[in-house]
N, C-alpha and C positions, 0 to 999 in steps of 0.2 A: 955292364955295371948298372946295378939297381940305383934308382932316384924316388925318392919321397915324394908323392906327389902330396900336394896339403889342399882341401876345399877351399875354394875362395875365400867362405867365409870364417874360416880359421885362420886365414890369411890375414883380413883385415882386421880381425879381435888380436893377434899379432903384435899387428902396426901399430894401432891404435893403443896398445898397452906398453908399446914401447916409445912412440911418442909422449903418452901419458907421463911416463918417467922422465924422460929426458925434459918433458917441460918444467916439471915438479923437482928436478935437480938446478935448476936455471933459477926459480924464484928463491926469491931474497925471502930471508924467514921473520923473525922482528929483533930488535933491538937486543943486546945483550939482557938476560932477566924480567925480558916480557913475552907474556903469552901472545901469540900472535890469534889466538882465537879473541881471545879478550880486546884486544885493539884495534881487530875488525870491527868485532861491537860495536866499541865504544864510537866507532869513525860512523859505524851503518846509522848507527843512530841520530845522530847528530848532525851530519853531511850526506850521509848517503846518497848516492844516484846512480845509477846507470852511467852518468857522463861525470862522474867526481873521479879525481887520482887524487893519491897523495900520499909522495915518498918522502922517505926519510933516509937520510945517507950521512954521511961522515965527513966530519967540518976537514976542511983541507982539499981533498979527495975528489969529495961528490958520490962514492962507491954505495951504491943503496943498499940498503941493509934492512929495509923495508916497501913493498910495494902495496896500496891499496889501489885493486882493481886491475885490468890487464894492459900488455904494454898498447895496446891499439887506443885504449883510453887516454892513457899516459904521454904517447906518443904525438896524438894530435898537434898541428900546428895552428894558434892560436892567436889574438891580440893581445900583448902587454898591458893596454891601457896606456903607457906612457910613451907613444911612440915609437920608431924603427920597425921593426920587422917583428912577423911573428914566431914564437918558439914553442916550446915541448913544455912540459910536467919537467921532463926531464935534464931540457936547459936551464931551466930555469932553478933547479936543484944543483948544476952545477955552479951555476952563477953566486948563488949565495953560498956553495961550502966554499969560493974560492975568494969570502969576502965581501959579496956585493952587498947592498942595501935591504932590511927587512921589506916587503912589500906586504901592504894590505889595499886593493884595486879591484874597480870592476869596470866597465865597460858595456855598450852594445857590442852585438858580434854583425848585425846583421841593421841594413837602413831604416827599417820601419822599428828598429828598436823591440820588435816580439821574443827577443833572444838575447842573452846575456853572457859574459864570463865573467866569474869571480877568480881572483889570484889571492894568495896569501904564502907566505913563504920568509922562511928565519930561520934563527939559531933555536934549539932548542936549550932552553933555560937546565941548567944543571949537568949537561950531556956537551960531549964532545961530538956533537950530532946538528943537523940542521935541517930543516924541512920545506920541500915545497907541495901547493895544494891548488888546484883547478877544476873550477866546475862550470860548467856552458851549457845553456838553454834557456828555457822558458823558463823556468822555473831555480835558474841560478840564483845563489845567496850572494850579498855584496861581501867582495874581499876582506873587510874588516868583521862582520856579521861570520863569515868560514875563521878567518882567525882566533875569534874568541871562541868558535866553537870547540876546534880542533885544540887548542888549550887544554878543554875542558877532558876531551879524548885522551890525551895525553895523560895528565894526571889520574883519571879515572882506571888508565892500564897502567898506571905505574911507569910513563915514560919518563915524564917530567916530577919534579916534587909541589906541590900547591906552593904559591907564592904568595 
């Protein structure tokens, strides 16, 4: 019985292409009637970072339906600011679709204070949707300074309506 032998590196162009898919079928795309290239944008602009997340998921749920940036960003475990333990981008998106309190917070991450994380996180105005946002480093914005920005994201892609 004959066997296809395939060169390594057909192999790994392969994989790699099929990984590529499978990860690209896993990410949440944007909001119903927004372009998700557009509200990249409007987030890179605004927040951008390396170390920024910020989903957007659906009030009730928490089911994102939105990610900026990747789950390793997202995922981090992080300070609150107020207290208890640290959580996720993404606990903290469940926490408010299922209710909890708008947050706008920042914090040191680290004792000598070189380092920072901002929180902002709510319902999104007009939308059966809610949002959390986290950004950590040197160079972090304070949680209310991310919130008003992401606002502005929002309405500029058409997620929210100007208020």
């Amino acid at each position: 019985m004959w066997t296809p032998v395939f060169p390594a590196a057909a192999r790994r162009a392969g994989l790699a292409a099929a990984l590529a898919a499978s990860l690209g079928a896993c990410s949440p795309g944007a909001p119903e009637g927004v372009d998700k290239q557009v509200l990249d944008n409007a987030i890179s602009q605004r927040i951008g970072d390396p170390n920024t997340c910020v989903l957007i998921g659906k009030a009730g749920s928490g089911e994102v339906v939105y990610r900026y940036n990747t789950h390793v960003a997202c995922g981090r475990q992080l300070p609150t600011c107020e207290g208890g333990s640290a959580v996720s981008a993404d606990d903290m998106l469940e926490a408010v679709a299922k209710g909890g309190p708008e947050i706008a917070v920042s914090c040191p991450t680290v004792a000598d204070r070189s380092r920072s994380v901002g929180w902002a996180a709510g319902r999104v105005p007009g939308r059966d949707l809610v949002y959390a946002a986290v950004m950590e480093g040197d160079k972090a914005l304070p949680g209310r300074v991310m919130a008003d920005r992401i606002e502005r994201a929002f309405v500029e892609a058409g997620v929210q309506p100007a208020r």
